[in-house]
C-alpha positions as CSV (number, residue, x, y, z in Angstrom):
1,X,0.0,0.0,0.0
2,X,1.1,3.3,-0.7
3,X,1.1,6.4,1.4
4,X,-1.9,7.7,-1.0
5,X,-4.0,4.3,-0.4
6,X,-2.9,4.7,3.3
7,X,-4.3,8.4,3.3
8,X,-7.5,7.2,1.6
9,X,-7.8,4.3,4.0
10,X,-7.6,6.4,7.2
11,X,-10.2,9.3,5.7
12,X,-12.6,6.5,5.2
13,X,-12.2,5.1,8.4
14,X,-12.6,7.7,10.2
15,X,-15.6,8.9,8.4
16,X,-17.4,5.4,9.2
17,X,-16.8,5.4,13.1
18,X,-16.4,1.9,14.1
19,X,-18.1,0.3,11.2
20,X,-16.2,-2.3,8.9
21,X,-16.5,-1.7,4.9
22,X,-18.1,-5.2,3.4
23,X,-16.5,-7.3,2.1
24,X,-17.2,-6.7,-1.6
25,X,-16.6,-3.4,-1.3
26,X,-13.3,-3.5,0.3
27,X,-12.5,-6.0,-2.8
28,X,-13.6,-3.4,-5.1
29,X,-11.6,-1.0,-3.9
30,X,-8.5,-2.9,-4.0
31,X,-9.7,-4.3,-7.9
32,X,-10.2,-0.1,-8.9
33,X,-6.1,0.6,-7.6
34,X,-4.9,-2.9,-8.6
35,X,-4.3,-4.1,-5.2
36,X,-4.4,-7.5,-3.4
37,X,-7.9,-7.9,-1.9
38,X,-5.7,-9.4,1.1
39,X,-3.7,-6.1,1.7
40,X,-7.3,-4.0,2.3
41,X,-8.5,-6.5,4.4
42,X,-5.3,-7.0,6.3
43,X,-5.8,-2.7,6.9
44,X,-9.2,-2.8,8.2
45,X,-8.6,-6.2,10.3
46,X,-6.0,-4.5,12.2
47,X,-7.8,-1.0,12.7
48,X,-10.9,-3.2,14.4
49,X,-8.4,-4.9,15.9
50,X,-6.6,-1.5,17.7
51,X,-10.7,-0.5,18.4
52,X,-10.9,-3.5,20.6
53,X,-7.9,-3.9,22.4
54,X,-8.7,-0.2,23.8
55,X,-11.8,-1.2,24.8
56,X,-14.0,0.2,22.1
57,X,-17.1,-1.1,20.6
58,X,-17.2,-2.1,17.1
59,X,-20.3,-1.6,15.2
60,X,-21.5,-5.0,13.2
61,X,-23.4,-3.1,10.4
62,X,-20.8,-2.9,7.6
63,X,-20.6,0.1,5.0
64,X,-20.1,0.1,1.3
65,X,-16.5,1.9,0.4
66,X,-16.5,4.5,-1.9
67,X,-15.0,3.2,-5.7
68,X,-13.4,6.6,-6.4
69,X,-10.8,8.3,-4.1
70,X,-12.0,11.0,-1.6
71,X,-11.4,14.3,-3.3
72,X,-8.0,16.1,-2.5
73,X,-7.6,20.3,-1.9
74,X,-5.7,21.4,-4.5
């Protein structure tokens, strides 16, 4: 992952709160930057991961990931 995918991964997150992308979504998003399924799974595995071990609740009801890239300030 690169430090663009990482930035894109972290907005997302944060903008879902402690809900986990689906599955197929988090596949399509890899597919649309031609990265391993495995590696976006991986990110979000450990992020609910992190939630847990500080004691946080983590919300059941996945989300659907945006396709496209969150828009950048120019």
């Amino acid at each position: 992952l690169t430090a663009e995918h990482l930035s894109d991964l972290y907005e997302i997150w944060h903008a879902a709160g402690t809900r986990m992308p689906s599955l197929i979504s988090r596949r399509l998003w890899a597919a649309a930057r031609n990265l391993k399924p495995e590696l976006v799974h991986g990110w979000f595995s450990r992020r609910r991961y992190y939630l847990k071990k500080q004691g946080h609740e983590v919300s059941e009801e996945p989300f659907e990931m945006p396709e496209s890239a969150p828009a950048r300030a120019e």
